[in-house]
Every structure is written in C-alpha cells, then in structure tokens.
C-alpha positions in Angstrom: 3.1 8.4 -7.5 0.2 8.1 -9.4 -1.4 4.8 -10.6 -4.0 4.2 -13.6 -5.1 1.0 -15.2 -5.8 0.7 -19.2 -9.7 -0.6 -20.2 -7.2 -3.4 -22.2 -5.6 -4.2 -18.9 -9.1 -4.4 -17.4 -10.6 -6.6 -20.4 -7.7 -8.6 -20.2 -7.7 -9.3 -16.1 -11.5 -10.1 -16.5 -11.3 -13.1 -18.2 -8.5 -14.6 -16.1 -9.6 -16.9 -13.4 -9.5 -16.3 -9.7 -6.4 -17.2 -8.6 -4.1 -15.5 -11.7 -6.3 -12.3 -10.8 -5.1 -12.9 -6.7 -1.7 -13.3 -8.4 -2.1 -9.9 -10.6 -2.9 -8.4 -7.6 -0.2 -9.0 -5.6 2.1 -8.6 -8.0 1.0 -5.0 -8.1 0.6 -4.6 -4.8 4.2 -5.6 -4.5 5.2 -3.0 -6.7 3.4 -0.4 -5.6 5.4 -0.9 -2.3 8.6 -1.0 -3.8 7.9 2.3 -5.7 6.2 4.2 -2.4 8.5 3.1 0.0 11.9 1.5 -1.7 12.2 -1.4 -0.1 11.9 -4.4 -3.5 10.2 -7.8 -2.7 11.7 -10.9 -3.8 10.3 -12.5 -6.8 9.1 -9.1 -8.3 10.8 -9.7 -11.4 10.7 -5.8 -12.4 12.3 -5.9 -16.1 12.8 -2.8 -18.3 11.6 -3.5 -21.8 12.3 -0.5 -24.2 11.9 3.4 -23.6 9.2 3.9 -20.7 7.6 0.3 -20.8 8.6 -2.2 -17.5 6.7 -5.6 -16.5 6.5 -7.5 -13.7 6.4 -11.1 -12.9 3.0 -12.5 -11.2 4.8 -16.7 -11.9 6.7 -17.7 -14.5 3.9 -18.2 -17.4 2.0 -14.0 -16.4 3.6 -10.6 -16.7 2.0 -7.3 -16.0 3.0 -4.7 -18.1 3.2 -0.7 -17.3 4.4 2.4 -18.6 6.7 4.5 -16.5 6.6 8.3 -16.5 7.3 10.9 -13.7 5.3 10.3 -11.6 2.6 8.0 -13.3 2.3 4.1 -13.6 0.0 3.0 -16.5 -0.7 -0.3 -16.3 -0.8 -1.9 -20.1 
C-alpha cells in the first residue's frame, strides 16, 4: 500500500496546533496499521463517505479524509 498526502492536507495540518497535529498523526498512524497488518484499533472511526472517499476520526470535533484506490491512500 501506498500512501501520499495532498499540498491541501498539508496547508490544512499546518495551521493546526500541536496537539490536533499529534492527534492527526496517530490517527493515521492507526490506520496505516490497520490497512498493513489487519488488525483495527479502537476509536478509529473509519467511515465510508461516497465512491472512493473514507475518513477517519482523530476526537469527536477532527476528521482526516482520504481517497481509497488499489493500492493508494490519498490523504484529502
């Protein structure tokens, strides 16, 4: 699996502060587990929107959104 990030993503997760970029981070982190070795972490919050387009929970207020393709995650 491949993983890429957006320059939006990146403009985006620049202005956040410290700790909702630590919680960005993980959340991804978490993901990129679940995808590389199947085993889902609790509190992921892994949604599908519509067509190829997923996000995942980082709390209740931040969601990280990514595109799903074959064997590519674009983070959105």
């Amino acid at each position: 699996m491949f993983y890429q990030y957006k320059l939006s993503f990146a403009r985006v997760l620049k202005k956040f502060s410290f700790n909702r970029k630590e919680k960005v981070k993980a959340a991804i982190e978490a993901l990129v587990v679940f995808f590389e070795t199947g085993q889902r972490t609790e509190g992921l919050g892994l949604k599908k929107l519509k067509r190829e387009f997923w996000e995942i929970r980082t709390d209740l207020k931040d969601r990280v959104l990514f595109r799903l393709s074959k064997d590519l995650v674009e983070f959105v």
